[in-house]
Residue frames as a rotation matrix with the C-alpha (Angstrom) as fourth column:
UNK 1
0.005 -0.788 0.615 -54.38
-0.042 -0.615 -0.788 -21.17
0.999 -0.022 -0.037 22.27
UNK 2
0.070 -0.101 -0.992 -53.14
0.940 0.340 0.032 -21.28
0.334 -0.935 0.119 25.75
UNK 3
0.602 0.310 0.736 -53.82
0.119 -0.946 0.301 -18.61
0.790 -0.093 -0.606 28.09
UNK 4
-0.369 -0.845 -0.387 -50.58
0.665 0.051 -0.745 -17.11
0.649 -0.533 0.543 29.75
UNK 5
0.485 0.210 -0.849 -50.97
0.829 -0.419 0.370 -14.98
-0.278 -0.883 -0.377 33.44
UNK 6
0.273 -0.558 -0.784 -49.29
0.310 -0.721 0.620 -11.57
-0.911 -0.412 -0.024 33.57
UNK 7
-0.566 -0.809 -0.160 -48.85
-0.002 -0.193 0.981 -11.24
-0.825 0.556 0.108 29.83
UNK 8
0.103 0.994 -0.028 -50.97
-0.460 0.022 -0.887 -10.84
-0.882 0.104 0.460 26.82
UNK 9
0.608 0.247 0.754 -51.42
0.486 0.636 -0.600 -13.38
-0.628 0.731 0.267 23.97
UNK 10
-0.568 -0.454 -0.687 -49.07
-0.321 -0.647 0.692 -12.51
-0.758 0.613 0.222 21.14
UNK 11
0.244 0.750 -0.615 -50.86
-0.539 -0.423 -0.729 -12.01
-0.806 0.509 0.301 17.91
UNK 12
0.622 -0.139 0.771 -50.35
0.486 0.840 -0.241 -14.50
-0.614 0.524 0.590 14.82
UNK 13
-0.085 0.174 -0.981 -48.72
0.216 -0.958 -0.189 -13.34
-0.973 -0.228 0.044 12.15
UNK 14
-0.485 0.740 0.467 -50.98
0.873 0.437 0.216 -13.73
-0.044 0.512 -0.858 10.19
UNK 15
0.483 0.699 -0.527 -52.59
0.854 -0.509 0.108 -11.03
-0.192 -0.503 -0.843 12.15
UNK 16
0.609 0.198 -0.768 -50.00
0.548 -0.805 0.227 -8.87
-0.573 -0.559 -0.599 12.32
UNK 17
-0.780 -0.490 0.389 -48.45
0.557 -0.260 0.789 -8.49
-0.285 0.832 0.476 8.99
UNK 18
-0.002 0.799 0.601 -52.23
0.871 -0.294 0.393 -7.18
0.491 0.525 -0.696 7.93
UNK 19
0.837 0.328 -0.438 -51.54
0.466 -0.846 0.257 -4.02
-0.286 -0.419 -0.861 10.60
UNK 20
-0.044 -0.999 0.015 -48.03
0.851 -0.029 0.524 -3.57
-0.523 0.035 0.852 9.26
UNK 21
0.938 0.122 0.325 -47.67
0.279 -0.823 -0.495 0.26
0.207 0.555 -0.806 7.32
UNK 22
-0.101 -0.903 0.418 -44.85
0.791 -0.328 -0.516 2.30
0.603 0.279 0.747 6.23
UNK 23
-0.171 -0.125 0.977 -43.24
-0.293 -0.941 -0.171 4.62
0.941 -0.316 0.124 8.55
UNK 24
0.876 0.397 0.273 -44.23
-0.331 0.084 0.940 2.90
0.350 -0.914 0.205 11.94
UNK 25
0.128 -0.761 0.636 -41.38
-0.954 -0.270 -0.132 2.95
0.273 -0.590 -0.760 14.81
UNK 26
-0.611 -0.344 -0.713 -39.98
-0.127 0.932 -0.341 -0.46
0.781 -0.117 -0.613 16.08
UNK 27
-0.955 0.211 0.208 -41.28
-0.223 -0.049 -0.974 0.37
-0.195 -0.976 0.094 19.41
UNK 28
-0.188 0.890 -0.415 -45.00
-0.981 -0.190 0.038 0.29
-0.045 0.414 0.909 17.26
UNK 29
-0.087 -0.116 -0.989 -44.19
-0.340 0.937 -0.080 -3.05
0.936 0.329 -0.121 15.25
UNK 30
-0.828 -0.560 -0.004 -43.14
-0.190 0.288 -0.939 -4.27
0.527 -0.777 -0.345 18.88
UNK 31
-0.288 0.902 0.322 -46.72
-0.696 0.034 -0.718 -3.60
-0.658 -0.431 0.618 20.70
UNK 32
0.316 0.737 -0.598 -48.09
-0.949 0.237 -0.209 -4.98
-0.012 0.633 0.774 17.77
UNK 33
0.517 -0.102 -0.850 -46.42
-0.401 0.848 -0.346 -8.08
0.756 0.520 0.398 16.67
UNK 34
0.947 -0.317 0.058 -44.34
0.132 0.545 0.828 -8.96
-0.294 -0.776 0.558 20.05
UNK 35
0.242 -0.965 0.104 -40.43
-0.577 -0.057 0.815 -9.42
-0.780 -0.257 -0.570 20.54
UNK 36
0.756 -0.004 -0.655 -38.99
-0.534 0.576 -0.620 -11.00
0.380 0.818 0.433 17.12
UNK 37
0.970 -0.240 -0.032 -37.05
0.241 0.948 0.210 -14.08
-0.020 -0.211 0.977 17.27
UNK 38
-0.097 -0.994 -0.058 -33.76
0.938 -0.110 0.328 -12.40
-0.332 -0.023 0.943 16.11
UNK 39
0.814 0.554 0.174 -32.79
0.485 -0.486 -0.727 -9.39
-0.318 0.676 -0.664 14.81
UNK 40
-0.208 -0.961 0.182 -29.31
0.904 -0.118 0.411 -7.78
-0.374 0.250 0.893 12.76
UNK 41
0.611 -0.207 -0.764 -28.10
-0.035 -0.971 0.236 -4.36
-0.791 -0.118 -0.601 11.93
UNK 42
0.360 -0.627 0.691 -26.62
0.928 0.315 -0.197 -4.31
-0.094 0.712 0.696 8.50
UNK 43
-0.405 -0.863 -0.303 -23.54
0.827 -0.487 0.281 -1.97
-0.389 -0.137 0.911 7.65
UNK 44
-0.532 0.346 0.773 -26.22
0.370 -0.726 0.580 0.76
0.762 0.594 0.258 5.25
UNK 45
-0.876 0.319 0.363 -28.35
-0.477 -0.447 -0.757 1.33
-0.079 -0.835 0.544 8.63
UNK 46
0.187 0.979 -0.085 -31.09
-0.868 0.205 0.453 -0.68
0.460 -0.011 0.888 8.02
UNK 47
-0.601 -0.058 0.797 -31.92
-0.616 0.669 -0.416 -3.39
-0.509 -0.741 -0.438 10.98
UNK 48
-0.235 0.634 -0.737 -34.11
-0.460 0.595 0.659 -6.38
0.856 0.494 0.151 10.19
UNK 49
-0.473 0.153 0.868 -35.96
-0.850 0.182 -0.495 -8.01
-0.233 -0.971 0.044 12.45
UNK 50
-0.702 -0.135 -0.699 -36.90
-0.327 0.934 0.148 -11.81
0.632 0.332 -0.700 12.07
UNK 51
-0.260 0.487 0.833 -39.92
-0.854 0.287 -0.434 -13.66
-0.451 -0.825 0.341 13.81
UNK 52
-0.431 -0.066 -0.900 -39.39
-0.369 0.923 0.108 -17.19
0.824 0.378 -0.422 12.65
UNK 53
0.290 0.335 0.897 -41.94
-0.764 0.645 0.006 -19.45
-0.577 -0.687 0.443 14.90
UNK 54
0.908 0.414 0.063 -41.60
-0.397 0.899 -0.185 -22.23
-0.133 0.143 0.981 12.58
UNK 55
0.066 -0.975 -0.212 -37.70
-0.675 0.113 -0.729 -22.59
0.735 0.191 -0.651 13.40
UNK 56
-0.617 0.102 0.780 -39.28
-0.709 0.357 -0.608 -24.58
-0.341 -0.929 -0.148 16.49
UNK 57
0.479 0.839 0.258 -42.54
-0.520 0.507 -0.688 -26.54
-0.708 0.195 0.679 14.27
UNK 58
-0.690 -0.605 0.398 -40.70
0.246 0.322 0.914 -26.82
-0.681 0.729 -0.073 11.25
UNK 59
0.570 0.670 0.475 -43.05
0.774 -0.245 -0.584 -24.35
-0.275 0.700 -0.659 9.29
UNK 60
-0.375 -0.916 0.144 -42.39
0.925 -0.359 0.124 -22.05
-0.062 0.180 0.982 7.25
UNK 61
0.898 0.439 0.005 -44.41
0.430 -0.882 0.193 -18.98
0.090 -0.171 -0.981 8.68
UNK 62
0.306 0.056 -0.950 -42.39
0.877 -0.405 0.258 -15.94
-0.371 -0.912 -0.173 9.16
UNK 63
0.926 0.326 0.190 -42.03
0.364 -0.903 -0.229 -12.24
0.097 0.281 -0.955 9.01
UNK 64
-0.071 -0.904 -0.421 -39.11
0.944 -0.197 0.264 -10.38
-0.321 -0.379 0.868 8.53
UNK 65
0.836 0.504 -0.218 -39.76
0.546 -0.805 0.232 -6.68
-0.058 -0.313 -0.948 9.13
UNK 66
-0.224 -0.939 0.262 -37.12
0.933 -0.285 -0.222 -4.01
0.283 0.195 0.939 7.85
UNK 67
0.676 0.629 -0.383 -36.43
0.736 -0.605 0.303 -0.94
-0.041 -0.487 -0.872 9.24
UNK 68
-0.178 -0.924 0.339 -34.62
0.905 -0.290 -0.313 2.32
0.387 0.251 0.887 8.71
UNK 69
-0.838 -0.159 0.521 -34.07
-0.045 -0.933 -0.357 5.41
0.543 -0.323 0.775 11.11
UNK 70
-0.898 0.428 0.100 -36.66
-0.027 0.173 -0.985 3.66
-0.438 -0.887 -0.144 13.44
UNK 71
0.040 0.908 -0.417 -39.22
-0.800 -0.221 -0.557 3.89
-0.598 0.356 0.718 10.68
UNK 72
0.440 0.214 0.872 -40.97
0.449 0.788 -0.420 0.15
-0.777 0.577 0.251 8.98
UNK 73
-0.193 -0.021 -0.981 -39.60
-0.795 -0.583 0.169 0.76
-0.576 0.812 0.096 5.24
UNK 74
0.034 0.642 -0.766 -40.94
-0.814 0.462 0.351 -3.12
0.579 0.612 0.539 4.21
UNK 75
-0.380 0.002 0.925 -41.74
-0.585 0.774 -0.242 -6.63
-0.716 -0.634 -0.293 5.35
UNK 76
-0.504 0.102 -0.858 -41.97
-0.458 0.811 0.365 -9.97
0.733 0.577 -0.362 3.78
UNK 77
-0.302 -0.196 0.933 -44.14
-0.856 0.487 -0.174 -12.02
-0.420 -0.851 -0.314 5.34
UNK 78
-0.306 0.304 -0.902 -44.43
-0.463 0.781 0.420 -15.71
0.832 0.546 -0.099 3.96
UNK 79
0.529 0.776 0.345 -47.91
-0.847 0.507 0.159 -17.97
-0.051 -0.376 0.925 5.55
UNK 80
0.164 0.163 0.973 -47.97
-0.379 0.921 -0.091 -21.77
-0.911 -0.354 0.212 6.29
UNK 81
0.692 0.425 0.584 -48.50
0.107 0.740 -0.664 -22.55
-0.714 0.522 0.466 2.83
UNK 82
-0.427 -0.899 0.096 -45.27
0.603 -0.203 0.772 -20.80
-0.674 0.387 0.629 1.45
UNK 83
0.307 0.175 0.935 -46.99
0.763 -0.633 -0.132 -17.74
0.569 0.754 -0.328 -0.26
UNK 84
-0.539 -0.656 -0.528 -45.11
0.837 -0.488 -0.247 -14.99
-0.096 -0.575 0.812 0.46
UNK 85
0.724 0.661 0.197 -46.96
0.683 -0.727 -0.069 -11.59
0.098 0.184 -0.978 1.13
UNK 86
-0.407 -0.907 -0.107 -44.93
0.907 -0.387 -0.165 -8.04
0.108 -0.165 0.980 1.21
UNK 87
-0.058 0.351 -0.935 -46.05
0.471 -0.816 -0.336 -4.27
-0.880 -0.460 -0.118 2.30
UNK 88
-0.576 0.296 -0.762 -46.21
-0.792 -0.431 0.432 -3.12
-0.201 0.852 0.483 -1.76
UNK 89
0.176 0.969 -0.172 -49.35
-0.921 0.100 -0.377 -5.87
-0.348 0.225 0.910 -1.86
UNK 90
0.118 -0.122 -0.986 -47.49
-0.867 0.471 -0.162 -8.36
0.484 0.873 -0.050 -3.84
UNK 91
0.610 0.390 0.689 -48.51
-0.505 0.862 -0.041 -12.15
-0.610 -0.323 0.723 -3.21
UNK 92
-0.109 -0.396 -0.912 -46.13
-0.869 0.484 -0.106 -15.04
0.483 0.780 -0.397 -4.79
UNK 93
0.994 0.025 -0.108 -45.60
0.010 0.949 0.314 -18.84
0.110 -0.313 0.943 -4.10
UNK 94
0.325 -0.943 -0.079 -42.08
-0.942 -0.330 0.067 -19.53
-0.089 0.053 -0.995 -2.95
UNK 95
-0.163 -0.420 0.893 -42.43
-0.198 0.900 0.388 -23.30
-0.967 -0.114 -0.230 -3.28
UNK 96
0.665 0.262 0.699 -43.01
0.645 0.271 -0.715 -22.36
-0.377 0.926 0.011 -7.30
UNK 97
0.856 -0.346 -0.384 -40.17
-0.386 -0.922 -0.030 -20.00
-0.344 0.174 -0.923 -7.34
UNK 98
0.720 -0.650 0.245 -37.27
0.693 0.694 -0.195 -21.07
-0.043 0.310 0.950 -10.15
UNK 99
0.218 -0.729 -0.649 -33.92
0.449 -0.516 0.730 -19.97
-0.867 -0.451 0.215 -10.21
């Protein structure tokens, strides 16, 4: 990992799906996990936030962090190897997933 001046390492996430809990504020997620890559406001109030590094590697890490009334209410996050992890525990493959 390169070491940046004035700014501290952001955290894998890897790392930071494993600190993720219901009920934490964006402004939380944020410290933790850094500035996501994108993020949308859908018409029911609930925002999503996106941190897609591998839209730049071509992997397919990332985390996509929902929120409602400023409070986490789940997150998908899917690893390197395409297993997909989520905040109610549950583990799948998504490159074994049929329609």
């Amino acid at each position: 990992m390169i070491a940046t001046f004035g700014c501290a390492p952001k955290p894998s996430l890897a790392t930071c799906h494993k600190s993720l809990q219901a009920g934490m504020s964006e402004a939380k997620v944020f410290s933790l996990c850094g500035k996501p890559t994108m993020g949308k406001a859908r018409p029911d109030g609930v925002s999503i936030h996106n941190y897609m590094p591998g839209m730049l590697t071509g992997k397919t890490e990332a985390l996509h962090v929902f929120f409602e009334n400023d409070k986490l209410i789940h997150y998908n996050y899917i690893d390197n190897a395409g297993i997909s992890h989520n905040l109610r525990g549950e583990v799948k493959d998504i490159n074994n997933v049929r329609p």
